[in-house]
C-alpha positions in Angstrom: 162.7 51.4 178.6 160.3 54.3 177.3 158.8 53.7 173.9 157.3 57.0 173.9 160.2 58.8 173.3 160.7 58.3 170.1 163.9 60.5 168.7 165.8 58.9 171.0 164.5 55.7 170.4 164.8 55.9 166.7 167.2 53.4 165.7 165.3 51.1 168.2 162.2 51.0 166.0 164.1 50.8 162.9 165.4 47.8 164.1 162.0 46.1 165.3 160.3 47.3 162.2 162.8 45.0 160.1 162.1 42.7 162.4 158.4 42.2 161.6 158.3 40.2 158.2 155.1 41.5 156.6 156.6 45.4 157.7 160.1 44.3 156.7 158.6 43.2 153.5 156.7 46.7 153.1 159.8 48.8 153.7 161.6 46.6 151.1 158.6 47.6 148.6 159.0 51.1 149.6 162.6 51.5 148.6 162.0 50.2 145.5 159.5 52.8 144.7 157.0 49.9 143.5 153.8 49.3 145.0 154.0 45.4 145.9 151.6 43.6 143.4 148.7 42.2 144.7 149.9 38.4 145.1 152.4 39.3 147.2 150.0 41.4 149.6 147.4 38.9 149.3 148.5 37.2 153.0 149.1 40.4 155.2 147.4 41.5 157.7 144.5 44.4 157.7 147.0 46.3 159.5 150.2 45.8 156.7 147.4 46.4 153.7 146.0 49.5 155.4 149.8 51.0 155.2 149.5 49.6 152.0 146.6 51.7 151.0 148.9 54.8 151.8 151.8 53.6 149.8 152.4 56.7 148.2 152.5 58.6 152.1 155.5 56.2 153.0 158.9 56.6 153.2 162.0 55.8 155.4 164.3 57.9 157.4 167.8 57.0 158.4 166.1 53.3 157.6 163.0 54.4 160.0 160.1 53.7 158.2 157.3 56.7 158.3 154.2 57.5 157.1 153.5 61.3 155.9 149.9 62.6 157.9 150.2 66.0 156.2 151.8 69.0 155.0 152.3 72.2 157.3 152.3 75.2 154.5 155.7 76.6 154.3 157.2 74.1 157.0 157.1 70.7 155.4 155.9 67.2 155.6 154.9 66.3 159.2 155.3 62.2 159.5 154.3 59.6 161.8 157.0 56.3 162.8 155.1 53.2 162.0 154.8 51.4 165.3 155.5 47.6 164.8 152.6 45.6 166.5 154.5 43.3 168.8 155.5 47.5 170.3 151.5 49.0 169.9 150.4 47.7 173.6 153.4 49.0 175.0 153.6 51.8 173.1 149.9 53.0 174.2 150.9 52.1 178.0 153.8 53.9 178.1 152.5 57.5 176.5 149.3 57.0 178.6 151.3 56.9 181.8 153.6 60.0 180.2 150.8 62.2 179.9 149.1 62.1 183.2 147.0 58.5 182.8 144.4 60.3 179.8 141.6 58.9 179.1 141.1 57.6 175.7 139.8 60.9 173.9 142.7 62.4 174.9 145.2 60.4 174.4 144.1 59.8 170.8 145.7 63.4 169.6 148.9 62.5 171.6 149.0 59.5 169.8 148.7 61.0 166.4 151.4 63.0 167.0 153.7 60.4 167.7 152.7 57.4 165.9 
């Protein structure tokens, strides 16, 4: 199973993302259009309150949760699917060994295009 290829695996992550319960919680947050107050963030991990801190960049596709990284003039938003963190190792693995084995400087921009 390839995680790196994400439009086919789209339903896939969707799936895991509900499956994490701080992430699950998030997405829950995000279709309400209310940023969760802080009692209820209090307990999350650094990684759930750093998508936190981009509340406003969040939003769900076809129940895929995304984060916007920015707008291309005249073409749109441009968004990145939230990887869930039991997928991140896996995830890394799997789009090093796509692109050829890159070292980490590399494979940092291939990332950020993907996730």
């Amino acid at each position: 199973f390839n995680l790196v290829n994400l439009h086919t695996n789209n339903h896939f992550f969707a799936d895991e993302q509900r499956k994490d319960s701080e992430l699950s919680t998030l997405i829950d947050w995000v279709l309400s259009g209310q940023k969760p107050p802080d009692y209820v963030s209090r307990a999350w991990s650094p990684d759930t309150k750093a998508l936190l801190n981009q509340f406003e960049r969040l939003a769900l596709n076809s129940d895929l949760a995304l984060c916007r990284i920015f707008v291309v003039p005249n073409a749109g938003d441009i968004f990145q699917v939230i990887i869930p963190k039991q997928h991140r190792s896996a995830f890394l693995r799997d789009l090093h060994v796509a692109h050829g084995h890159l070292g980490k400087q590399r494979l940092r921009p291939a990332v950020q295009q993907r996730a």
